[in-house]
N, C-alpha and C positions, 0 to 999 in steps of 0.2 A: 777693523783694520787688520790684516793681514801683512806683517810686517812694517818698522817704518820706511816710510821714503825719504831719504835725506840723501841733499846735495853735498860731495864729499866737501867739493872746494866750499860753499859756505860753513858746515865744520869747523873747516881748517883756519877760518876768521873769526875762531871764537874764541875771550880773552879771559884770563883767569883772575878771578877774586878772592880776598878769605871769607869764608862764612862767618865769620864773626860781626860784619857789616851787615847781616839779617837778623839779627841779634834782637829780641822783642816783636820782631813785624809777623806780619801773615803772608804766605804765598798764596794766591790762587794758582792750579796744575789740575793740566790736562790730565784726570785720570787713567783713558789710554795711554797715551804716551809714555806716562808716567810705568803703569805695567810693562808694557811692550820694551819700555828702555830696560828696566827691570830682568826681564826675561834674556837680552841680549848681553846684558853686562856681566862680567865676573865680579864678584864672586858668588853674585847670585843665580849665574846663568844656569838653566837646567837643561842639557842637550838632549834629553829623555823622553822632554813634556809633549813634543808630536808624537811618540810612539805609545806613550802610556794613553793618551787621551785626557790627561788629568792631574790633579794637583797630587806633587810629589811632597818636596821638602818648603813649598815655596810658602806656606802661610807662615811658617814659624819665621824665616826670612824678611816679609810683610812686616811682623809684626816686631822686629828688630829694628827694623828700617823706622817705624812710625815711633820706636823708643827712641831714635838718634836726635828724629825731629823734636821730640821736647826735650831733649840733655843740652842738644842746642838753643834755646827758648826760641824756638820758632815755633810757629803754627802753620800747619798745612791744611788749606783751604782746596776740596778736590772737587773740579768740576765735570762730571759724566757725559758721554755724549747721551742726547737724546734721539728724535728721528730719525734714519737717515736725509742728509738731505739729495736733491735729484743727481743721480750718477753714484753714488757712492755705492749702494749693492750691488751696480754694474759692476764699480771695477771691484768692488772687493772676493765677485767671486770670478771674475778673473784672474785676479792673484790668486784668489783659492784655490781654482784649477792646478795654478803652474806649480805652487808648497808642493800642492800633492802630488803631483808627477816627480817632484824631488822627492819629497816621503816613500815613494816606490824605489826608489832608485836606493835609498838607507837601508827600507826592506831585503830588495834583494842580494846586497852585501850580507846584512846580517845572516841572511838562510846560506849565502856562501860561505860562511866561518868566518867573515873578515868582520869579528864585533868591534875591536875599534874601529877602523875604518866607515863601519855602521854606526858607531854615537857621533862620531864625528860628522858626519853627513847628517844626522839627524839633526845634531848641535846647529849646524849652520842654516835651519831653515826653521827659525822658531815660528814664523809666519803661518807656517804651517796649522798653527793652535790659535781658535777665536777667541781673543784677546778678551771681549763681551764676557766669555764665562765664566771670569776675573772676577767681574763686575760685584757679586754679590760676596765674595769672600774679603773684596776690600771694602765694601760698604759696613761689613759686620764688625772687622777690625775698627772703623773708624768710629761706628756707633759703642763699641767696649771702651773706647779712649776719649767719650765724648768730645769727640770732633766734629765739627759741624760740614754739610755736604752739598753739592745743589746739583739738580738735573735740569737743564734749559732745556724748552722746547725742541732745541736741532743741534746744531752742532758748538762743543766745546770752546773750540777754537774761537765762535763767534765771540760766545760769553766771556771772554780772556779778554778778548781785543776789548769788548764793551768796559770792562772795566777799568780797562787801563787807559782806553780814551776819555773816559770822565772822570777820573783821577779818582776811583771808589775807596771810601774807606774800609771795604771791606777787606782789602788787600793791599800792600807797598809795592809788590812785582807781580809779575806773570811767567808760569812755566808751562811750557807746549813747545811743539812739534814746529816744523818749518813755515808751517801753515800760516802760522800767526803774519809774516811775515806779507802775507795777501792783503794784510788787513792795514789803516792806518793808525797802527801802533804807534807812542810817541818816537819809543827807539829802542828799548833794551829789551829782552824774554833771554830767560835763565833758561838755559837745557841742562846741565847735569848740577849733583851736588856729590862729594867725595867726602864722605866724612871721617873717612883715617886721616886725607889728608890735610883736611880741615879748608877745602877751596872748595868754591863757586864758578862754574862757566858761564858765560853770556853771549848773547849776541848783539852790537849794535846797529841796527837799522840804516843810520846813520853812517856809519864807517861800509858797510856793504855799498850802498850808493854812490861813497867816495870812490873806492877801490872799482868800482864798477864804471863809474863814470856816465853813469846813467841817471835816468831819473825815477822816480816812485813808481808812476806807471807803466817807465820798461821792464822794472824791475818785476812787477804783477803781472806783466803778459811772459815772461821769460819764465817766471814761476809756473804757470800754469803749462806749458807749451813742457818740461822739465816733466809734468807729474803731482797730481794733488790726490788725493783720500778718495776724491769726487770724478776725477781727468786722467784718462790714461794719457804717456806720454806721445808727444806728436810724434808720430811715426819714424819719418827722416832721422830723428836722431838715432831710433838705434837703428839705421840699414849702415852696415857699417862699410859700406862703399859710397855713401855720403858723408859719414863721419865715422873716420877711422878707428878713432879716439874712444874707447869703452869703459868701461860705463861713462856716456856723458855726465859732462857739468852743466851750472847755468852760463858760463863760458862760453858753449857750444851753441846754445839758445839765442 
């Protein structure tokens, strides 16, 4: 994953909870995601990590982070992606291309004296850095915390939905990416947790459908057409003499 992809306006329908309502349960979370949110958020964000190539301040970070989850008595249950599945190397190093044409563009600030203006640029394009070579430094945190881990066959996102449509006891929610949303989830997937300020985000499935006015599977063709891990987005939306409007939404789809 090279960056995430998220629809702003679905975001902006996401409603707040206390974490205290997760209180004893398990999350299953999209380990990507999970990093990648990581990476983009303050106060963890590291605007550095495309230019270093590598882990700066982020395991001690990590490993803050996985202390909140037991002060909160939650358990986080992380699930990795596996294979790719068909399309996704495509586009991922398609975006890899475009990071790196940003990353040159940081660089050559920086050789011009403009160093802030050089982390700053660099900050904004964490995508830049394969999320993947995460993979092993959050695996070793979790193994020192005895927390348990799983790796599916292919992709995360599937193993999310799977459990949440069979109502597994392995887990009470699901945390991931927009992706989840492809899938016939009952309703809810958490995307962030705040634990200064002790809230929960979510999304409901349900209430996007309402506000949309649509139904499950325009909902699935308009996601896909938007942009998935796997789908570059359909062209037309961004010629912006078809749609003026930039960065589209699913709105626009």
């Amino acid at each position: 994953m090279t960056g995430l992809v998220e629809d702003a306006w679905i975001n902006g329908q996401a409603a707040s909870h206390d974490v205290s309502e997760l209180e004893d349960c398990a999350i299953a979370i999209d380990a990507t995601y999970y990093l990648q949110l990581f990476l983009d958020t303050p106060p963890f964000h590291e605007p550095l990590l495309p230019a270093l190539g590598g882990m700066t301040g982020i395991e001690h970070h990590l490993r803050a982070d996985i202390d909140q989850w037991k002060a909160h008595k939650i358990v986080p249950f992380f699930i990795f992606d596996g294979q790719s599945v068909t399309g996704q190397e495509e586009v991922a190093v398609q975006r890899g291309k475009a990071a790196n044409q940003k990353t040159d563009t940081a660089w050559n600030l920086y050789f011009n004296s403009e160093a802030q203006q050089a982390v700053d640029s660099f900050g904004a394009n964490s995508g830049a850095y394969r999320i993947q070579s995460l993979y092993p430094l959050l695996k070793s945190i979790l193994k020192d915390n005895d927390l348990h881990f799983l790796v599916p066959p292919y992709n995360a996102s599937a193993q999310l939905a799977y459990f949440d449509m069979i109502d597994s006891d392995q887990c009470a929610a699901v945390m991931g990416s927009q992706e989840l949303l492809l899938y016939p989830i009952k309703d809810t997937l958490i995307r962030t947790i705040d634990w200064e300020a002790k809230t929960v985000t979510s999304l409901s499935k349900k209430n996007l459908l309402r506000s949309l006015n649509i139904s499950e599977g325009m909902l699935g063709d308009a996601l896909l057409m938007t942009g998935t891990s796997f789908l570059p987005p359909f062209p037309p939306l961004q010629d912006t003499s078809l749609n003026p409007r930039q960065p589209f939404t699913i709105n626009d789809a």
